[in-house]
N, C-alpha and C positions, 0 to 999 in steps of 0.2 A: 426519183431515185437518188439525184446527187444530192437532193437537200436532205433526204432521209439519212444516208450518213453522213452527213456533216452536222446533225442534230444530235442524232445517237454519240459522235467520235464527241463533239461538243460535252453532253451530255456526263458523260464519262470522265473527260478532264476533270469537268467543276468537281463528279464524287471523289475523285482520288484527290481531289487536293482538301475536297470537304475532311476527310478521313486522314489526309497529311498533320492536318490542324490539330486534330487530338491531342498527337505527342509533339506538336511542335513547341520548340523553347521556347522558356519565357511564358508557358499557359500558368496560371496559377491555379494548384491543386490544395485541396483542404489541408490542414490536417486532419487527423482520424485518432481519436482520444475513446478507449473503452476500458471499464472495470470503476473501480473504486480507489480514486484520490487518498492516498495513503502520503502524508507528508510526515517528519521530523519531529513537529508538535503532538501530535496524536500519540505519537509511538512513547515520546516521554512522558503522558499522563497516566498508560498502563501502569499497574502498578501487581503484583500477585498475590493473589486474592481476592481481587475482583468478580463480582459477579457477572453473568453475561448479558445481563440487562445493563449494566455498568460500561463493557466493553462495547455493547452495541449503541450506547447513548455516545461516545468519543470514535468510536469509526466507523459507525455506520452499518448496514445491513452488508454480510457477507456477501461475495461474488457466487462464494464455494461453499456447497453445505453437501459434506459424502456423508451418503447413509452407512456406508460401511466403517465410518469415520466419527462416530456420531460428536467428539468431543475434540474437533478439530475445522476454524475455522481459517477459511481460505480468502486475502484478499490480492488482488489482481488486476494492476494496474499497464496496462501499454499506450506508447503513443507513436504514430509515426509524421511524421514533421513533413506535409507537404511531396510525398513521394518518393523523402530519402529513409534510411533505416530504422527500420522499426525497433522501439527501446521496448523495456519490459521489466517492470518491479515485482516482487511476489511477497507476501508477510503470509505468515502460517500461525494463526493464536491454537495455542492448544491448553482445554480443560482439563478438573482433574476431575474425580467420580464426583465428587460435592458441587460440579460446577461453576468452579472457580478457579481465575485464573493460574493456570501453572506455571506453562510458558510461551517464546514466542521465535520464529525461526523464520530466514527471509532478509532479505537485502538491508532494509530497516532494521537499527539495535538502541536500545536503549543509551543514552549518553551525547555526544558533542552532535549539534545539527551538521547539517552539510554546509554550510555557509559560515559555521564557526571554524569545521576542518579547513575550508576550502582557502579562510581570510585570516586564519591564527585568532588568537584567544583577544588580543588588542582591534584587531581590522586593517590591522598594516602591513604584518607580514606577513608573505606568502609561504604555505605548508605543501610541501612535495610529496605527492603519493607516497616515496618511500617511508618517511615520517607518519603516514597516518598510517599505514599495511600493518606494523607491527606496534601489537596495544601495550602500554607502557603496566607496567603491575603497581596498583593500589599501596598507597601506604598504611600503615591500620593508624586508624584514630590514636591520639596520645591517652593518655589514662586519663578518666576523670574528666575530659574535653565533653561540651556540649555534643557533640559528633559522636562520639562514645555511649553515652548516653539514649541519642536518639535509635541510633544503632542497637543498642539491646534491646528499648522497645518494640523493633521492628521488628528482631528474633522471636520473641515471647508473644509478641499478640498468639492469641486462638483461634482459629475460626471457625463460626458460629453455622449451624448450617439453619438453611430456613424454613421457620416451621410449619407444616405443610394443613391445609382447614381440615376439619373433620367433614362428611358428607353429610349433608342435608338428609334427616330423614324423612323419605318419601311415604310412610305408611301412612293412613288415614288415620286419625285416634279416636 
């Protein structure tokens, strides 16, 4: 009888201390990485009017496809570092009827990487949040400037929609 509890009390320690272990400091836990890798690069090759064979060859297969949405792609990136807070990106590409792209909404914007805001335009100064919070307004191209130019082009393109096969006729002849 006295060894039967003192096997059992025994017994018991080691689980509570097995079970202490879990959260004890110092365990090393993963990180935990879900969705679709959306970085700086990608976001500056969109371009509007892109097709969505286009869009899907530079970012890859949607996280997010709503049926009720049908012209509104979702991608969706979180990560949480080892047990502390979990972060959370979101980009939104939206279609227009022709399938092409119109626009894009989401953490991610077209323009300066994170590592350009983050090191200034040289890599030597450093840029304060408040500096980068509020966007500076565009100067218009000079008249007649290459930049001007390329600009109108970008105006005037058309877009072409694309033309769709005629069906196979299945009648016997």
């Amino acid at each position: 009888m006295q060894k039967t509890k003192l096997l059992l009390t025994s017994l018991t320690f080691v689980g509570l201390i097995a079970l202490a272990g879990c959260s004890f400091p110092g365990v090393y836990k993963i990180d935990v990485q879900q969705g679709n890798v959306v970085t700086q690069d990608m976001i500056d090759q969109l371009r509007p009017g892109m097709t969505r064979s286009q869009v899907r060859f530079i970012m890859g297969n949607p996280l997010l496809t709503d049926t009720f949405h049908a012209n509104r792609w979702d991608y969706l990136y979180s990560i949480q570092p080892g047990g502390g807070k979990r972060l959370q990106e979101r980009v939104s590409i939206i279609f227009n009827g022709n399938d092409q792209l119109a626009g894009l909404s989401g953490d991610f914007m077209p323009g300066v990487s994170r590592d350009e805001a983050i090191l200034g335009q040289d890599g030597a100064n450093v840029v304060t949040p408040q500096m980068t919070a509020q966007p500076q307004a565009e100067e218009p191209p000079a008249p007649g400037s290459l930049l001007e130019q390329i600009q109108r082009e970008v105006d005037d393109v058309q877009s072409v929609p694309i033309p769709t096969p005629e069906p196979l006729d299945s009648s016997p002849q």
